[in-house]
MDTraj code that builds the backbone (N, CA, C; nanometers):
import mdtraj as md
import numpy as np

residues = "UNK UNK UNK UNK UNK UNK UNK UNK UNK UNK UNK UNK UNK UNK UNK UNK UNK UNK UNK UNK UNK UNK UNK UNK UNK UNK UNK UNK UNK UNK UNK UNK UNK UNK UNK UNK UNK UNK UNK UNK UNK UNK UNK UNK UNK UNK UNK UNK UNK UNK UNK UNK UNK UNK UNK UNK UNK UNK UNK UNK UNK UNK UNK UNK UNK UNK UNK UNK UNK UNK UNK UNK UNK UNK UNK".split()
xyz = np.array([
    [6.2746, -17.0393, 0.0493],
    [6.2564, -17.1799, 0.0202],
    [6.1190, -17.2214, 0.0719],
    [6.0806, -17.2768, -0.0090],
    [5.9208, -17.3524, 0.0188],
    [5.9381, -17.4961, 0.0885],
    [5.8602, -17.5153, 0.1478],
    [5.8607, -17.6922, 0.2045],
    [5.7032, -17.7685, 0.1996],
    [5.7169, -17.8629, 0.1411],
    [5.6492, -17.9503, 0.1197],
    [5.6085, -18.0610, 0.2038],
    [5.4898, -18.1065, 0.2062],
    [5.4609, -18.1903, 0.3493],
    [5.3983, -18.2964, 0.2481],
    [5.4395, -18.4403, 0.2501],
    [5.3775, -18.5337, 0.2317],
    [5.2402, -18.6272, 0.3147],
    [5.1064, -18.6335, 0.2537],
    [5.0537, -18.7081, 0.2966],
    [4.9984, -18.8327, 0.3684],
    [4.9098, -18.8773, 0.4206],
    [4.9583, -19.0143, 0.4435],
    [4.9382, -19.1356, 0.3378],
    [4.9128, -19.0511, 0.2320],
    [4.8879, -19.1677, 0.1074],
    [5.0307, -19.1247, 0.0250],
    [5.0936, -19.0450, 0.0756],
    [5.2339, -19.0337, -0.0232],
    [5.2365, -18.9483, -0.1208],
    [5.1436, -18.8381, -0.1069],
    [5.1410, -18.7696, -0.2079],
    [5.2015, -18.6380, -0.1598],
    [5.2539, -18.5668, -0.2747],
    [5.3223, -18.4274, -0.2106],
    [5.2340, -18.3352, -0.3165],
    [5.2224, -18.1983, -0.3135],
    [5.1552, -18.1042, -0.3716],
    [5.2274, -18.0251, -0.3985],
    [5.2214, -17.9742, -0.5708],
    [5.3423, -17.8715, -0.6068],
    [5.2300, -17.7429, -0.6809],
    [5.2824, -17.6958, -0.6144],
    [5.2044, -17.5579, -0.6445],
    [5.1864, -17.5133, -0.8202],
    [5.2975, -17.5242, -0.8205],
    [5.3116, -17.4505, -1.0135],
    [5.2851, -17.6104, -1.0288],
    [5.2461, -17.7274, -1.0727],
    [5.2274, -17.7860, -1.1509],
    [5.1059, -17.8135, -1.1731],
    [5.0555, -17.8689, -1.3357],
    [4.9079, -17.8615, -1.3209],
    [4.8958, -18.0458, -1.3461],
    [4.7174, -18.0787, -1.3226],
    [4.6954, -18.1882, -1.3015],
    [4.7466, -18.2415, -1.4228],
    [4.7779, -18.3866, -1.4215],
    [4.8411, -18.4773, -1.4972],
    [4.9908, -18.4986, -1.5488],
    [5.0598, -18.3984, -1.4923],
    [5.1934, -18.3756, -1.5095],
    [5.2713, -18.5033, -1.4844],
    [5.3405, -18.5221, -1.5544],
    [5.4708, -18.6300, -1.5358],
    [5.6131, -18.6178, -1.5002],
    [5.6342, -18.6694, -1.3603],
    [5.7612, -18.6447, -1.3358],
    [5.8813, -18.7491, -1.3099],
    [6.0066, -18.7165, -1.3496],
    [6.0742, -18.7982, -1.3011],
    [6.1468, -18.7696, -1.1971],
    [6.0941, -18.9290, -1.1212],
    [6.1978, -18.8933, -0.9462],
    [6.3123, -18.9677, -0.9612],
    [6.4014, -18.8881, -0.8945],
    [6.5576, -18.9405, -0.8420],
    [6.5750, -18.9088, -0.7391],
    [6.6555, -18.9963, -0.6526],
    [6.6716, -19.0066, -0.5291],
    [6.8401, -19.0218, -0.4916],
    [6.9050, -18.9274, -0.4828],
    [7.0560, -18.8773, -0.5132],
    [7.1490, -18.9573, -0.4084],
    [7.0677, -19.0011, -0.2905],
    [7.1274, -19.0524, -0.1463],
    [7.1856, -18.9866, -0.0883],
    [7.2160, -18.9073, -0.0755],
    [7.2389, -18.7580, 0.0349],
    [7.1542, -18.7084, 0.0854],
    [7.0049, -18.7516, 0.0641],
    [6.8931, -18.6739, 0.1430],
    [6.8160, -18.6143, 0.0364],
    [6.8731, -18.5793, -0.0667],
    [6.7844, -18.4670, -0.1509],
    [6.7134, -18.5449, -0.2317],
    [6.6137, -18.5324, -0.3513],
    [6.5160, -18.5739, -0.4252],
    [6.4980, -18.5012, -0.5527],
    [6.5466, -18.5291, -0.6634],
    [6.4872, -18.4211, -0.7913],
    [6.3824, -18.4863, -0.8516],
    [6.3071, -18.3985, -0.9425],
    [6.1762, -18.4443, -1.0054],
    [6.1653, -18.3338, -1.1264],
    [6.1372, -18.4143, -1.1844],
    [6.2594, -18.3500, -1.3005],
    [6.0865, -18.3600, -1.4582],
    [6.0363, -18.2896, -1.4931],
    [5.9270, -18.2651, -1.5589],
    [5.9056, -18.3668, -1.7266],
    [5.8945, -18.4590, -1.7287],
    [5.8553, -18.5800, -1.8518],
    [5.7368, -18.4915, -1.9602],
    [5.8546, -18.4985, -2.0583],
    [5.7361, -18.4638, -2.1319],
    [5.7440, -18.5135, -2.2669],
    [5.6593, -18.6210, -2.2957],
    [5.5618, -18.7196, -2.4059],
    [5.5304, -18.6364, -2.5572],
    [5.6374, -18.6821, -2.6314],
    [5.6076, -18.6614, -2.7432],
    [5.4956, -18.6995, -2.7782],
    [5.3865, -18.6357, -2.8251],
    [5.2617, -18.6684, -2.9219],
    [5.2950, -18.7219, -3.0765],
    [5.2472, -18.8510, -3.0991],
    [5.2710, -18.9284, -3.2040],
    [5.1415, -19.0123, -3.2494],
    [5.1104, -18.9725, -3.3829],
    [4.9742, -19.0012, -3.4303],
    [5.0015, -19.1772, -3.4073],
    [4.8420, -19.1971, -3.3815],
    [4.8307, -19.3263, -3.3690],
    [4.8676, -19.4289, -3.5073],
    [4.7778, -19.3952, -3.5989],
    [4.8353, -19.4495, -3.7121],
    [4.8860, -19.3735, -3.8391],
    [4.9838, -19.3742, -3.8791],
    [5.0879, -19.2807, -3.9195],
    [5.0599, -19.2795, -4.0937],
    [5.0214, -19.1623, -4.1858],
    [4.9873, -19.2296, -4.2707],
    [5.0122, -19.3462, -4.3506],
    [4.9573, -19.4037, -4.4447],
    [4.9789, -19.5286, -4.5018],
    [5.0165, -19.6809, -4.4175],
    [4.9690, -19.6857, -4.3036],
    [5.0444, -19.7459, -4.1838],
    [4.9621, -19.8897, -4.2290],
    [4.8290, -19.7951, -4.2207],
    [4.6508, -19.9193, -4.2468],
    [4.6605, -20.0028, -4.3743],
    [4.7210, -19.9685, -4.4627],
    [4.7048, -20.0055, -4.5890],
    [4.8322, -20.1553, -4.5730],
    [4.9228, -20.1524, -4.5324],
    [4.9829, -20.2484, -4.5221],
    [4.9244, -20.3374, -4.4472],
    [4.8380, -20.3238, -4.3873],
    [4.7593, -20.4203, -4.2665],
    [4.6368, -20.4684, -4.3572],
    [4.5831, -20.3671, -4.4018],
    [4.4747, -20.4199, -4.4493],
    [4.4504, -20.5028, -4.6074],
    [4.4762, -20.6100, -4.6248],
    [4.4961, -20.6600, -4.7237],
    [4.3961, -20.7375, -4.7999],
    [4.3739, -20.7928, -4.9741],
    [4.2789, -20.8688, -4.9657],
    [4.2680, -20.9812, -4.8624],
    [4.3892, -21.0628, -4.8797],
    [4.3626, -21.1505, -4.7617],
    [4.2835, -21.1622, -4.6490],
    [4.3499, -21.0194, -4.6065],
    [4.2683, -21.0223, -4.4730],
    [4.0983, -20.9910, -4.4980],
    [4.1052, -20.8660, -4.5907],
    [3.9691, -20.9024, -4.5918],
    [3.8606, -21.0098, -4.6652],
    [3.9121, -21.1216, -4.7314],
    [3.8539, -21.2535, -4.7458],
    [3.8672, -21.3358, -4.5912],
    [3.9218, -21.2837, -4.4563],
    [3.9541, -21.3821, -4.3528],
    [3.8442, -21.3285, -4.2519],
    [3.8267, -21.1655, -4.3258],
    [3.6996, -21.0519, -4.1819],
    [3.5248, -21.1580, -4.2741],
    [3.5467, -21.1411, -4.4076],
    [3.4282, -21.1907, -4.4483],
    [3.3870, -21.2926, -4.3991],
    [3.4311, -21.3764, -4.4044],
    [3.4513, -21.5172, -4.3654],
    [3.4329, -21.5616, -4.2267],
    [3.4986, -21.4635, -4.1229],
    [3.4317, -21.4541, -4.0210],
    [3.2917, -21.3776, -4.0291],
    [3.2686, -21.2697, -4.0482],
    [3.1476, -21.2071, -4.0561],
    [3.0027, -21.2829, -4.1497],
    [3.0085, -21.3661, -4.1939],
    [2.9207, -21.4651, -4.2369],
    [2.9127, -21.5665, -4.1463],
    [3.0106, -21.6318, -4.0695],
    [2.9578, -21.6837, -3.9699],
    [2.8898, -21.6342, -3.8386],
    [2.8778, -21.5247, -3.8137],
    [2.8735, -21.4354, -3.6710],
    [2.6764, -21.3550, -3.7352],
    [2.6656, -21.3446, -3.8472],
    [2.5737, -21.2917, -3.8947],
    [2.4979, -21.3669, -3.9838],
    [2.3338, -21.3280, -3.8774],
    [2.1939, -21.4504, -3.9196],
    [2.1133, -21.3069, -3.9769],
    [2.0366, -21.3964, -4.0795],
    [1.9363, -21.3033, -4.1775],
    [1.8274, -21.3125, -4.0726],
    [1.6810, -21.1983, -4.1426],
    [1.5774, -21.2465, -4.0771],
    [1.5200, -21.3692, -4.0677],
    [1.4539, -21.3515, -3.9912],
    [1.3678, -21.4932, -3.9350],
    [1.2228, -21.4781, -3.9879],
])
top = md.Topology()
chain = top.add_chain()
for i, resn in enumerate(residues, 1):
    res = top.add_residue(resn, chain, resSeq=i)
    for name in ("N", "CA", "C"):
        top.add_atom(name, md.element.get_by_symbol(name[0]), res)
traj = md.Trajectory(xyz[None], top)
């Protein structure tokens, strides 16, 4: 059995894990502690056809419309 020593900032150091790992803690109340390894489905940001419902004429008669006010010709 290995033992682990916590810091004074609260941090503990696990040998096999690498940086950025996500864990979940539980705290059982008997003394013991599990930490239990989270792991984050990867999910595209915008999913195809996602933009096209967003982006509408509307909206873009509302970007123009702003963007003519925000934008001066030369001087």
């Amino acid at each position: 059995m290995k033992t682990l020593t916590v810091d004074d900032y609260q941090r503990v150091r696990l040998p096999g894990a690498k940086p950025r790992t996500k864990f979940a803690y539980e705290d059982r109340g008997d003394g013991t502690h599990v930490l239990t390894e989270v792991k984050a489905e990867a999910k595209e940001a915008f999913p195809r056809g996602s933009l096209s419902k967003l982006i509408t004429p509307k909206w873009n008669k509302e970007q123009l419309a702003i963007l003519d006010g925000c934008v001066q010709g030369p001087e």
